[in-house]
C-alpha positions in Angstrom: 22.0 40.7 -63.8 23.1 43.5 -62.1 24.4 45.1 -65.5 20.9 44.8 -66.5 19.1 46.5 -64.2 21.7 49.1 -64.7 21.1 49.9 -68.4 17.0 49.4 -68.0 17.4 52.1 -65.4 19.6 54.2 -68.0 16.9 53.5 -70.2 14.0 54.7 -68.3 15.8 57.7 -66.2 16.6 59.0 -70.4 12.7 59.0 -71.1 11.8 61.1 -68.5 14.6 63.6 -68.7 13.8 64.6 -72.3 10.5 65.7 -71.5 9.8 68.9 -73.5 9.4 72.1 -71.6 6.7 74.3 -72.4 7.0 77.7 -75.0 7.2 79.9 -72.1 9.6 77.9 -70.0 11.7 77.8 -73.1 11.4 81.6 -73.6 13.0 82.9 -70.0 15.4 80.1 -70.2 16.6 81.4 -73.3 17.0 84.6 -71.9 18.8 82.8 -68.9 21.2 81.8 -71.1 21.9 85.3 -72.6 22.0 86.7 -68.9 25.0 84.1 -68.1 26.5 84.6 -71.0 26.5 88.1 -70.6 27.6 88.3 -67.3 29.5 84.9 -66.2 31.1 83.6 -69.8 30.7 81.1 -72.2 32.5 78.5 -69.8 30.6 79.6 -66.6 28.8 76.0 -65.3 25.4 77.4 -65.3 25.5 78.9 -68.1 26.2 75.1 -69.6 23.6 73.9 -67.6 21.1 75.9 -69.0 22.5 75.6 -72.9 22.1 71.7 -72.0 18.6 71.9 -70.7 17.2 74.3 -74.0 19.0 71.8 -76.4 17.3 69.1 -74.9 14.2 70.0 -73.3 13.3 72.9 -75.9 13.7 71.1 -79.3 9.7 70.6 -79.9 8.3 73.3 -77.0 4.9 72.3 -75.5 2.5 74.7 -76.7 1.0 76.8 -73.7 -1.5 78.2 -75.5 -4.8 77.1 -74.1 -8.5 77.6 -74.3 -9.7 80.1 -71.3 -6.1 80.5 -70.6 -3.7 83.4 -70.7 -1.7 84.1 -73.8 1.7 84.8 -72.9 2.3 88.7 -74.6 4.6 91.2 -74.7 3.2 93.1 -71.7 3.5 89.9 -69.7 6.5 89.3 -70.1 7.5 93.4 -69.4 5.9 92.7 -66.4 8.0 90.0 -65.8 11.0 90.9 -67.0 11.8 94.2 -67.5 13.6 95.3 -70.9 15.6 98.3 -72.2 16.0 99.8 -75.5 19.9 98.8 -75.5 19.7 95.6 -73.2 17.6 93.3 -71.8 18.4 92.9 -68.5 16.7 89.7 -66.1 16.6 90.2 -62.3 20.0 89.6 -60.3 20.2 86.3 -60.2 22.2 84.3 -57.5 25.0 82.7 -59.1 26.2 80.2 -55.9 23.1 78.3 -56.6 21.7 76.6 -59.9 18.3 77.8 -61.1 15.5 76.0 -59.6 14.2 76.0 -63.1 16.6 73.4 -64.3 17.4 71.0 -61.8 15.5 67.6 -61.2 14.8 65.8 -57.8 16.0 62.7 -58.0 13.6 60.9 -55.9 11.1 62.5 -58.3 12.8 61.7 -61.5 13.3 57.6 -60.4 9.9 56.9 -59.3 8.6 58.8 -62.4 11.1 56.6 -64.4 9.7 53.8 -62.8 6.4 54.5 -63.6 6.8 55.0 -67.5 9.1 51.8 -67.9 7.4 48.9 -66.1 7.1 46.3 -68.5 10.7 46.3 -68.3 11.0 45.9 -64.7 8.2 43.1 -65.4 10.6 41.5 -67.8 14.0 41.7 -65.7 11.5 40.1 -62.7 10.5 37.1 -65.0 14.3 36.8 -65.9 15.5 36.9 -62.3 13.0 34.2 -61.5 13.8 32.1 -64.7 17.7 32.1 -62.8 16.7 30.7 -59.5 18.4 27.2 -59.6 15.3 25.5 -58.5 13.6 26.8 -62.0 16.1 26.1 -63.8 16.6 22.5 -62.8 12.7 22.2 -63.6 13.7 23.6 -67.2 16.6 21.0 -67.8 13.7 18.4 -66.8 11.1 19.3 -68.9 13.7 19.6 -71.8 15.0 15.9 -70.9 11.5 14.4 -70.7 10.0 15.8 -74.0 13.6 14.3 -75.7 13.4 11.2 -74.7 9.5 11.2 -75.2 9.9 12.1 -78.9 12.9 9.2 -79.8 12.2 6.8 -77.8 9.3 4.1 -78.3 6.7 4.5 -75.7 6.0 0.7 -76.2 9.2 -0.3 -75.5 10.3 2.8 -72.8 8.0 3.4 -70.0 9.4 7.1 -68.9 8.5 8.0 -65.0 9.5 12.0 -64.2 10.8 13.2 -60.7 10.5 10.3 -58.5 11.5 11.3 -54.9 12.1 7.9 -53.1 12.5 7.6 -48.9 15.8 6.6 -47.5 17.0 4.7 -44.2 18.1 7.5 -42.5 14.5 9.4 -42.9 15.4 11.8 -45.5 14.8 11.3 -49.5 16.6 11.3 -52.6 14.9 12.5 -55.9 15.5 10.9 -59.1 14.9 12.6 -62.4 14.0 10.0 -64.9 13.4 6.7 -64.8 12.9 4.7 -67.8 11.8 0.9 -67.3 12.6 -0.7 -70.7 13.0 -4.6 -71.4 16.6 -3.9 -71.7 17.3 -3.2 -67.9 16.2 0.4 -66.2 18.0 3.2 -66.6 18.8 6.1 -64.1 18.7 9.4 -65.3 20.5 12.5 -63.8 19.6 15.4 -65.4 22.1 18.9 -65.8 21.1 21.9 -66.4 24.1 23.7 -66.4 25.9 26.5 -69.2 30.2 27.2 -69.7 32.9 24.3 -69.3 32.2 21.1 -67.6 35.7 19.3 -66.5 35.6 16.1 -65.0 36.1 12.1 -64.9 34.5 9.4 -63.3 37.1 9.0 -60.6 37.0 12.5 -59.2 34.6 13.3 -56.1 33.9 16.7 -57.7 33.7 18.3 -61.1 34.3 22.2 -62.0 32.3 24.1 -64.3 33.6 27.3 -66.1 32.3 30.3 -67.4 34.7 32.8 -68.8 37.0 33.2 -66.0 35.0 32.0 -62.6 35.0 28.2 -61.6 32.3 26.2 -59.4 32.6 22.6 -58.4 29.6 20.2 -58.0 29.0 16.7 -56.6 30.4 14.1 -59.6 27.1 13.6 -60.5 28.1 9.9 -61.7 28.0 9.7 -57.4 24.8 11.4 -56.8 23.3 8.9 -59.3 24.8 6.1 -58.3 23.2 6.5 -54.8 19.8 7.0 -56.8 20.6 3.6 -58.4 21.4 1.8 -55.3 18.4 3.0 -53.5 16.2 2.0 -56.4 17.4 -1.4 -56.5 16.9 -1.7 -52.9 13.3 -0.6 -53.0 12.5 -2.6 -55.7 14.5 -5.8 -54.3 15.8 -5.9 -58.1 19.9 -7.6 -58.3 21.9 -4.0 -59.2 23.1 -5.3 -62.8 19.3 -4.3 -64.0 20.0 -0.9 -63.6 22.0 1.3 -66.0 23.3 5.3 -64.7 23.1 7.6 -67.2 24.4 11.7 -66.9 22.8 13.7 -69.5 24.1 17.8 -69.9 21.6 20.2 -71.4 22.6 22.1 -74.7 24.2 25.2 -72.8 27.0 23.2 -71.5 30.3 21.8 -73.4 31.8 18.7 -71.6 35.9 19.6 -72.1 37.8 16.4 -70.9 36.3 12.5 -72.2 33.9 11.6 -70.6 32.1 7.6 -69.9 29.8 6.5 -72.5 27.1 7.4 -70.3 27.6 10.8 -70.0 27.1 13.7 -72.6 24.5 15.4 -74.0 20.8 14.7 -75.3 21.1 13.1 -78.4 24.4 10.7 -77.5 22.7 9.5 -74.0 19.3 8.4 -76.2 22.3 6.3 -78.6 23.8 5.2 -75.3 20.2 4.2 -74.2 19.5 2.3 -77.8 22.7 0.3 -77.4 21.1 -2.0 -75.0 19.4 -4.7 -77.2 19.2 -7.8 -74.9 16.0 -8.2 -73.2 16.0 -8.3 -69.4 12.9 -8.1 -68.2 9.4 -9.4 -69.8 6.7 -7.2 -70.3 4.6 -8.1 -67.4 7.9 -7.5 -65.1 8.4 -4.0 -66.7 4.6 -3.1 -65.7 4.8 -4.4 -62.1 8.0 -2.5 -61.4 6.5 0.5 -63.0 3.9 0.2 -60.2 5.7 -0.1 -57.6 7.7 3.0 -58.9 5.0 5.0 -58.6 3.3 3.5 -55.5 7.1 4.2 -53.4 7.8 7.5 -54.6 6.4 10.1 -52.5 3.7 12.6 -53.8 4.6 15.2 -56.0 4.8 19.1 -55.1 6.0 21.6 -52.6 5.7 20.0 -49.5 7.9 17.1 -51.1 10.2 19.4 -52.6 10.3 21.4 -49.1 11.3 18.2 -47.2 13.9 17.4 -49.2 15.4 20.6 -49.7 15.4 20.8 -45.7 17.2 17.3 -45.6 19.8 18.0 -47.9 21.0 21.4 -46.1 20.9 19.2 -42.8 23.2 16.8 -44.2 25.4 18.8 -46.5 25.0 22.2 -45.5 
């Protein structure tokens, strides 16, 4: 991100500095230039300077011709600078310091830069945003859900969405998915996560890589199972009802095997249509959806809040 901001600022700092200078600022710095030359050399710094400043600022001159202003003549510029009939000569100049002329504020020249390029900055805010992990993990969701909407049979699959259920202890637990089907209920932990994902089901924690730089994270085969347990609990249900699943979102590539019941999209909702024995009866399915939704605490940022709070309490 950093990079980013970087180049945009590039970007915007080159807009302002090839602003066009006007016909008569062009005209003495031209003979600015034949002063230096004159005088300091060809490889004198401000003589560069200047060159640097006409090629780029003096390619398409801003006419300052005006109505009810003052045409720039020849007396003028006599009067201004004074020329021979072998020479023209400028004023001394004082050669320890650049030309006022040519040289930008900085201060000035960044908040200018600002100003001409903020649907940029607009843009890198809405991308920095779009990176926060809570967002993200929102994304994965909402990804997830519309999947397994579109394949799966919604008279067969009742689908329940971020169901945050209470534990012993006081805190909560939050649960992505939960689909009630009459083949058992399955558990869905949810992944929204890009590079190399290493990792088997007997490991407390698995890495992910991108490029060179390695982060581990909670199995989540654990975290889920806890989310299955507490389920079952709450629902008084025996545990062999309840089936884990693990699905990764597109930006991630799973390196080592995995269980059956982890992996992307598509092979979880194959995993999910492998079940074919019926479980539960339909009027069992709508009575634990029910109680689903009358357990799970209510939705937004206050929930979200508490359970963020509880999880840096007890993990840090």
């Amino acid at each position: 991100m950093k990079w980013i901001l970087f180049c945009l600022f590039l970007i915007s700092v080159n807009t302002y500095a090839t602003k066009q200078f006007t016909e008569a600022e062009c005209i003495l710095l031209k003979h600015q230039i034949t002063d230096y030359k004159r005088r300091l050399g060809v490889n004198s710094p401000l003589y560069q300077q200047s060159n640097t400043s006409a090629e780029n600022h003096c390619k398409t001159p801003i006419s300052s011709v005006k109505k009810r202003s003052q045409v720039l003549t020849t007396s003028s510029v006599k009067s201004i600078i004074p020329i021979t009939a072998s020479n023209p000569v400028l004023p001394k100049i004082d050669t320890k310091k650049p030309n006022s002329a040519i040289v930008f504020n900085p201060l000035d020249m960044i908040i200018k830069a600002l100003s001409f390029s903020w649907p940029i900055w607009l843009i890198v805010l809405l991308l920095t945003i779009l990176r926060l992990p809570s967002v993200k993990g929102r994304l994965g969701e909402l990804y997830v859900s519309k999947g397994l909407r579109n394949k799966l049979p919604s008279d067969r699959y009742n689908i329940i969405n971020d169901v945050t259920l209470p534990l012993d202890d006081g805190g909560t637990t939050q649960v992505d998915h939960i689909i009630v089907s009459p083949f058992g209920i399955f558990v869905i932990e949810t992944k929204n996560m890009k590079g190399w994902i290493f990792g088997n089901e007997k490991q407390a924690k698995w890495t992910q890589t991108i490029y060179r730089t390695k982060h581990s994270f909670q199995n989540p085969l654990r975290q889920n199972y806890k989310h299955t347990q507490t389920l079952a609990q709450h629902l008084n249900l025996p545990s062999e009802l309840f089936h884990s699943v693990i699905i990764f979102t597109p930006n991630a590539e799973l390196k080592t095997n995995m269980p059956p019941n982890v992996g992307d999209l598509k092979s979880m909702i194959a995993f999910i249509n492998s079940f074919k024995t019926t479980l539960i009866t339909t009027n069992e399915q709508i009575e634990i959806k029910d109680c689903i939704n009358n357990i799970s605490l209510k939705r937004g940022l206050k929930t979200n809040k508490e359970h963020v709070s509880y999880l840096k309490s007890k993990h840090g």
